[in-house]
C-alpha positions as CSV (number, residue, x, y, z in Angstrom):
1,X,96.1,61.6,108.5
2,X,98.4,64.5,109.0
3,X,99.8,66.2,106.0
4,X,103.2,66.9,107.6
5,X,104.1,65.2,110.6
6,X,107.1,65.0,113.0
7,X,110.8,64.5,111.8
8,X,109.3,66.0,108.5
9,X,111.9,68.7,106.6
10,X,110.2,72.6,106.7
11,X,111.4,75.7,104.8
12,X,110.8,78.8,106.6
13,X,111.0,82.1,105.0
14,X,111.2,85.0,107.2
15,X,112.4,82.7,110.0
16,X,114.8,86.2,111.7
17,X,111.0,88.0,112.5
18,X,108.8,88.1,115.4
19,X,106.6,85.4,114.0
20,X,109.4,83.6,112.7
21,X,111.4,82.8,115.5
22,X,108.2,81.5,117.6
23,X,107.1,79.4,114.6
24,X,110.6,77.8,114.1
25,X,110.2,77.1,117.9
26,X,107.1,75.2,117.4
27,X,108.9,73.1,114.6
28,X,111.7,72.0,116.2
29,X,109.6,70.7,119.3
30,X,107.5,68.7,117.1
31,X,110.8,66.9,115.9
32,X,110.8,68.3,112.7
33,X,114.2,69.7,110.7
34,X,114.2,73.3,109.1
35,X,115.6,75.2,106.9
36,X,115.6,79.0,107.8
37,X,116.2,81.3,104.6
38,X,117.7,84.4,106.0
39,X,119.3,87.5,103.9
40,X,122.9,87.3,105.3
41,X,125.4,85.8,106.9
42,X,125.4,88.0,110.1
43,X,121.3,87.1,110.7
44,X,121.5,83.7,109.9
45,X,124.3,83.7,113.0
46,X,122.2,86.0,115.4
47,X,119.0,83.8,114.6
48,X,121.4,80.7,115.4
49,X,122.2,82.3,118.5
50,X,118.3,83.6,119.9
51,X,117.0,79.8,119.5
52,X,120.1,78.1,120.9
53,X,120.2,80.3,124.2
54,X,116.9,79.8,124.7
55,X,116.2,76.0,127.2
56,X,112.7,75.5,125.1
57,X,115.1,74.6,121.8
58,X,118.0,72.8,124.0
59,X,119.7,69.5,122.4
60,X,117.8,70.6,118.9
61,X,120.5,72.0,116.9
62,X,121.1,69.4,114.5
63,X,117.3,69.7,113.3
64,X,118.5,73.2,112.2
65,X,119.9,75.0,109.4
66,X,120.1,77.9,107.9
67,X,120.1,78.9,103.7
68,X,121.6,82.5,102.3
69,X,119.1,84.0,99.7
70,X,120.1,88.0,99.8
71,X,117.4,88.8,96.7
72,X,114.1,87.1,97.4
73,X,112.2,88.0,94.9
74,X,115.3,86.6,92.3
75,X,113.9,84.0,89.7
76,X,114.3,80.8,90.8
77,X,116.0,81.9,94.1
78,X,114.5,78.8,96.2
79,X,115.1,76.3,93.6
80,X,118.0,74.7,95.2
81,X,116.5,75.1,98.7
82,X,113.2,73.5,98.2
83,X,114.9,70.2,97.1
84,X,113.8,67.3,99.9
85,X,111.4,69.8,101.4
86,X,108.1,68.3,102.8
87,X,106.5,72.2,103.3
88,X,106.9,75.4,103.4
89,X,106.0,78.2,105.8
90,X,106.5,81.5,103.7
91,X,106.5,84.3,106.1
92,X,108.9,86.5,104.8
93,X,107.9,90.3,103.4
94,X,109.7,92.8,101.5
95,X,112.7,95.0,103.1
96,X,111.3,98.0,105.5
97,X,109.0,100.5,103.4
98,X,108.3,103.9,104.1
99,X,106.3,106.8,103.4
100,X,108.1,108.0,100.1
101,X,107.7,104.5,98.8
102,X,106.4,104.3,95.1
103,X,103.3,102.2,95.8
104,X,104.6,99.9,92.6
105,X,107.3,99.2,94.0
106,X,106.1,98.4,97.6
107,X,103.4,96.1,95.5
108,X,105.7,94.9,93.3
109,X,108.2,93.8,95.8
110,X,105.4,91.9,97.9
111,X,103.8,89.6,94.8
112,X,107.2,89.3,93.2
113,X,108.6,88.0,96.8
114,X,105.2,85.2,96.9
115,X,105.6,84.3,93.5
116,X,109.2,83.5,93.6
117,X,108.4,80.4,95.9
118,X,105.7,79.3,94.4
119,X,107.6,79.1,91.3
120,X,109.9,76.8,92.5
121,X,107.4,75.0,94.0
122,X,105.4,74.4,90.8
123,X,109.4,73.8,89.3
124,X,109.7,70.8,91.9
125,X,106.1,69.4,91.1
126,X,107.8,68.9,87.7
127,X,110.9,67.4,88.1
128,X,111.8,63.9,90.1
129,X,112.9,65.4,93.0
130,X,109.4,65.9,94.0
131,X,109.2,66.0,98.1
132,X,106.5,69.2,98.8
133,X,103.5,68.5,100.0
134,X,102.1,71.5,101.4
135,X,102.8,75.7,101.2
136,X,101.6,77.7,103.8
137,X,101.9,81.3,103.3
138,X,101.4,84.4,105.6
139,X,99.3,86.9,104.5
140,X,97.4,89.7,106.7
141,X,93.9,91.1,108.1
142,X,94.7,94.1,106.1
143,X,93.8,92.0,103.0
144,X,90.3,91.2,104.5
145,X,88.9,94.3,106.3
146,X,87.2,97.6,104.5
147,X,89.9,100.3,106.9
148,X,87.2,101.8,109.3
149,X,83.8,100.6,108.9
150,X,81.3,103.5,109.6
151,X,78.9,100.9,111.2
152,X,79.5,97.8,112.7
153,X,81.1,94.9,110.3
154,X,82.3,91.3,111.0
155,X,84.5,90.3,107.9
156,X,85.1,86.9,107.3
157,X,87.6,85.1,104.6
158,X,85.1,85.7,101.8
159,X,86.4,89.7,102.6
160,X,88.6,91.6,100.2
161,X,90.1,95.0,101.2
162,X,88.9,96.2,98.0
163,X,88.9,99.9,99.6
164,X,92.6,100.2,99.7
165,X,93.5,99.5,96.4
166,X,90.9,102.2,94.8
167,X,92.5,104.4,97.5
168,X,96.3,103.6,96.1
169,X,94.7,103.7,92.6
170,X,93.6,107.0,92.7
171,X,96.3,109.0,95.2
172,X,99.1,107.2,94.1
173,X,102.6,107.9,96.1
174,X,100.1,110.2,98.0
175,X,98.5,107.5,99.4
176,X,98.9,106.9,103.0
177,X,101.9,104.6,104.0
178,X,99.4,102.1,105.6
179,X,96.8,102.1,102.1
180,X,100.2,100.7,100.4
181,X,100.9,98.4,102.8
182,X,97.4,97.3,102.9
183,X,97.2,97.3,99.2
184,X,100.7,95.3,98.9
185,X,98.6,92.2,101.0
186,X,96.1,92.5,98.7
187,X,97.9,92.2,95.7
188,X,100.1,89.4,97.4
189,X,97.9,87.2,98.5
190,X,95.3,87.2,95.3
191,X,98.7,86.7,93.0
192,X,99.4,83.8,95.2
193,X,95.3,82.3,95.2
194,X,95.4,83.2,91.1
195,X,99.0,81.2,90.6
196,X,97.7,78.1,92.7
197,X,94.4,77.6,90.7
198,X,95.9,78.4,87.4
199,X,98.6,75.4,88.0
200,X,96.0,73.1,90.1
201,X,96.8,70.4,87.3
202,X,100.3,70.5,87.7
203,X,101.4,70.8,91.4
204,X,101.9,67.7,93.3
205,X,101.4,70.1,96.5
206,X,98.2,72.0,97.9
207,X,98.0,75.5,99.8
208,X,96.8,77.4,102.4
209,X,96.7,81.0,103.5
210,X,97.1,82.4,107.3
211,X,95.2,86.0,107.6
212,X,96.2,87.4,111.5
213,X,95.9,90.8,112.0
214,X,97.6,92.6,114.6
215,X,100.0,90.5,116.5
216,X,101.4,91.2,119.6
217,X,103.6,89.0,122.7
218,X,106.7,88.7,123.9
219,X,109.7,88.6,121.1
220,X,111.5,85.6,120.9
221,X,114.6,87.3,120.3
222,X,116.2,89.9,122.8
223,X,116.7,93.6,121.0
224,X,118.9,95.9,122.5
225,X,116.5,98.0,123.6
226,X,112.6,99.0,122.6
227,X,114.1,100.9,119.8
228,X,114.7,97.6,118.1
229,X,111.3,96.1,119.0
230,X,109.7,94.2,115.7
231,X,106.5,96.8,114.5
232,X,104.0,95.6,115.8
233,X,105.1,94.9,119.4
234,X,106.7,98.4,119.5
235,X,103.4,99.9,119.2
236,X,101.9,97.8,121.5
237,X,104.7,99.4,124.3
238,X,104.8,102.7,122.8
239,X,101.2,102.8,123.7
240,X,100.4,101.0,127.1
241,X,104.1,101.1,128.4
242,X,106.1,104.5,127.8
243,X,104.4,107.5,129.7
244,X,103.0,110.4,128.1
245,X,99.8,111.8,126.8
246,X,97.8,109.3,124.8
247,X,95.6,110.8,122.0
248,X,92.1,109.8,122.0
249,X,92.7,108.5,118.5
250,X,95.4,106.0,119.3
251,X,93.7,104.8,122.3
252,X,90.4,104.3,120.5
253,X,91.4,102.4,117.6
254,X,89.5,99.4,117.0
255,X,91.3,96.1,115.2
256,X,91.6,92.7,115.4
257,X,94.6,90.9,117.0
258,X,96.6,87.8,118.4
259,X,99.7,86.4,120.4
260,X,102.5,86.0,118.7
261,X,102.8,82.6,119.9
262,X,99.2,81.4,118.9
263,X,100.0,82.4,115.3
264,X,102.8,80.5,115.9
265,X,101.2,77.1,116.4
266,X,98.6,78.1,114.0
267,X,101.0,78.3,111.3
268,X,102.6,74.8,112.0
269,X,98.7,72.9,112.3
270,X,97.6,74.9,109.1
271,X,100.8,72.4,107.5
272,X,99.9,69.5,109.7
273,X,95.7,69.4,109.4
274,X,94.8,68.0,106.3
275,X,91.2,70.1,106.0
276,X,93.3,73.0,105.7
277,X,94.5,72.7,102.5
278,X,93.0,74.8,99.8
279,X,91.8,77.4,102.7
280,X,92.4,81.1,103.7
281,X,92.1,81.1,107.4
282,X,91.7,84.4,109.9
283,X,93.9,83.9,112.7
284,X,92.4,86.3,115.7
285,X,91.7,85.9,119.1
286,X,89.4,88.7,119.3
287,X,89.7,92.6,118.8
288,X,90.5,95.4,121.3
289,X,90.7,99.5,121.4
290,X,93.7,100.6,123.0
291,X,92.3,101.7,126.2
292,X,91.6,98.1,127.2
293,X,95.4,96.7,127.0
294,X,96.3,100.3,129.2
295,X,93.2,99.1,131.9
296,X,94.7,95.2,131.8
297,X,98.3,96.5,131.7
298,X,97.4,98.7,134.8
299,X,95.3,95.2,136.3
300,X,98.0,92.9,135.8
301,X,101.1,94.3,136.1
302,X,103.4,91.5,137.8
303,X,104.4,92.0,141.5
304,X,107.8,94.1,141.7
305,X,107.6,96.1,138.2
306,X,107.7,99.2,140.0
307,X,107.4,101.5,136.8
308,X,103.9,103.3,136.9
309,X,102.0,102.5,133.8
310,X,100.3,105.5,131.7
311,X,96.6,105.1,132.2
312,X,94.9,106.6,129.0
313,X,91.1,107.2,128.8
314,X,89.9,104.7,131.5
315,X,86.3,106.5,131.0
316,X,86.3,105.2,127.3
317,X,85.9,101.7,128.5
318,X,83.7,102.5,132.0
319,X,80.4,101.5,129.6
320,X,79.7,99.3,126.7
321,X,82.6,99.0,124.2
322,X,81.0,99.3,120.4
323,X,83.5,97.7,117.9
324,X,83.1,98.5,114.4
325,X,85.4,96.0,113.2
326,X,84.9,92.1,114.4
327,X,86.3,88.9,112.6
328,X,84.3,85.4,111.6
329,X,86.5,83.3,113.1
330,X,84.6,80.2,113.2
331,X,87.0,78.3,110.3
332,X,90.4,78.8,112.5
333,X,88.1,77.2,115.6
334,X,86.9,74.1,113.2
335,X,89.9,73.6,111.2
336,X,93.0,74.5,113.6
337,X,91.7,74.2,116.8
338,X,93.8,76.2,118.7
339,X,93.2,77.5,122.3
340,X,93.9,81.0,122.4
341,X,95.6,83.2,125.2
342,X,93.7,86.1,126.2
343,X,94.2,89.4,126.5
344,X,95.1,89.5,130.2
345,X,97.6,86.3,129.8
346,X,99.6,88.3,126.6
347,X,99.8,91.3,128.6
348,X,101.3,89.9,131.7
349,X,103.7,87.9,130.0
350,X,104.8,91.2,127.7
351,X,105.5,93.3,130.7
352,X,107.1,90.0,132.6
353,X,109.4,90.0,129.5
354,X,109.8,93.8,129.5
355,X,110.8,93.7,133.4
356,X,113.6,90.8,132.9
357,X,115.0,93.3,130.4
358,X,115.0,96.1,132.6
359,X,112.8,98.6,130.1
């Protein structure tokens, strides 16, 4: 029996992102109604906007609404929000970071953020409006991995990326920006495992936790122009689409990723599947070096794009491909089920989406 089914009520946090948008998506074609917490006004409007022009979400706009929070991380800041909700999809992260960051506050801002809805959640297990029967919440393949493994590794969800908090420990601000992101995921997602089994005897609700690691796929939304691409898809074009010299670093890098769109669906069957409750679950397709989305790029790139694609390294991936970093994925394939798009299938439909746009 399905924890949350269709016509069900969902709370999405982070619902203006490049996950976000594709998981709403997924909601409203199951029949369910959400509820999008967005910062402002003016993004609550230009989500409204990206999911309403778009035929996949057509006649759907009643099962939609949208909730003004501008501090997240605010006590009780969901309160009001989670009344009547049936789950939550927390996907939101703190405001952009950089390399000056205090590594408190990057931390800081990422538990604080988790623990705000959980909060509330544990507030509604206690009062009659009770509703909420499942919290899924995003965390990252950052919080698994050991960064670089000298020798091949495959990391499963018993993992902690123990390494990047001694690293943040120890340099401090000097860290690197990427150990104090790392180390914010950490922090995040054990604050969030620690709060759930210290208030096991008082929720009404149960959890589960979504580790992807690199994501990449067509946005949902339409940016202006690949300045305004989300992170993760920017370097994914940065890389395989814009010409120029690409370093053999960069093109070598090993990590694990998925579609956009796959995460997407996973996120809406890790509410749905009842076995998922109480589980952290890596959400990967596989894992890649650079080189190979520049050789499929240069394979697949649909008839009439007429833009000549940098070719990298080819001779890094003429022979056998040695990846130091692999992923147990074997709990997302029992529990979630989902069917995967490969490498080739993202790739076409990222520069298919990139030619529409004229990039």
């Amino acid at each position: 029996m399905p924890v949350i089914s269709s016509s069900s009520t969902i709370l999405v946090t982070g619902g203006t992102g490049f996950i976000g948008a594709w998981v709403i998506t997924v909601l409203l074609q199951r029949g369910n109604t959400v509820k999008a917490i967005v910062r402002s006004e003016v993004k609550g409007l230009a989500l409204r906007r990206s999911l309403f022009q778009d035929k996949r979400n057509e006649g759907k706009e009643a099962l939609f609404d949208v909730v003004v929070i501008e501090d997240l991380t605010k006590d009780r800041a969901f309160d009001a929000t989670i009344i009547g909700v049936d789950g939550i999809l927390h996907l939101a992260s703190p405001l952009s970071i950089d390399a000056t960051s205090e590594p408190e506050e990057i931390i800081g801002s990422a538990v604080n953020l988790t623990l705000a809805v959980l909060k509330s959640a544990l507030r509604q297990s206690q009062s009659g409006d009770h509703t909420l029967k499942r919290v899924v919440i995003t965390s990252n393949g950052a919080a698994v991995y050991t960064p670089n493994p000298s020798e091949p590794t495959t990391f499963s969800e018993k993992d902690w990326n123990d390494a990047s908090i001694a690293v943040v420990q120890e340099q401090g601000r000097d860290a690197s920006l990427m150990d104090k992101y790392r180390a914010s995921k950490v922090k995040a997602e054990r604050a969030a495992w620690d709060f759930y089994n210290n208030h096991r005897g008082e929720i009404k609700w149960d959890m589960a936790v979504l580790n992807p690691p690199f994501v990449t796929g067509p946005a949902f939304q339409a940016p202006a122009s690949p300045a305004d691409l989300p992170s993760t898809l920017k370097m994914w074009y940065n890389l395989v689409v814009v010409p120029g010299e690409k370093a053999r670093p960069a093109v070598l890098a090993n990590a694990g990723w998925v579609d956009v769109r796959d995460l997407a669906e996973a996120h809406v069957r890790a509410l749905e599947i009842q076995e998922a409750g109480s589980e952290r679950i890596i959400v990967s397709e596989g894992v890649y070096i650079f080189q190979e989305w520049l050789d499929i790029a240069n394979k697949v790139k649909p008839e009439g794009y007429k833009k000549e694609l940098p070719k990298g390294l080819p001779e890094l991936t003429a022979g056998i491909i040695t990846y130091n970093l692999k992923y147990d994925t074997s709990k997302a394939s029992r529990v979630l089920n989902i069917r995967y798009r490969t490498k080739e299938e993202t790739t076409r439909d990222i520069l298919e989406w990139v030619a529409e746009r004229g990039w």
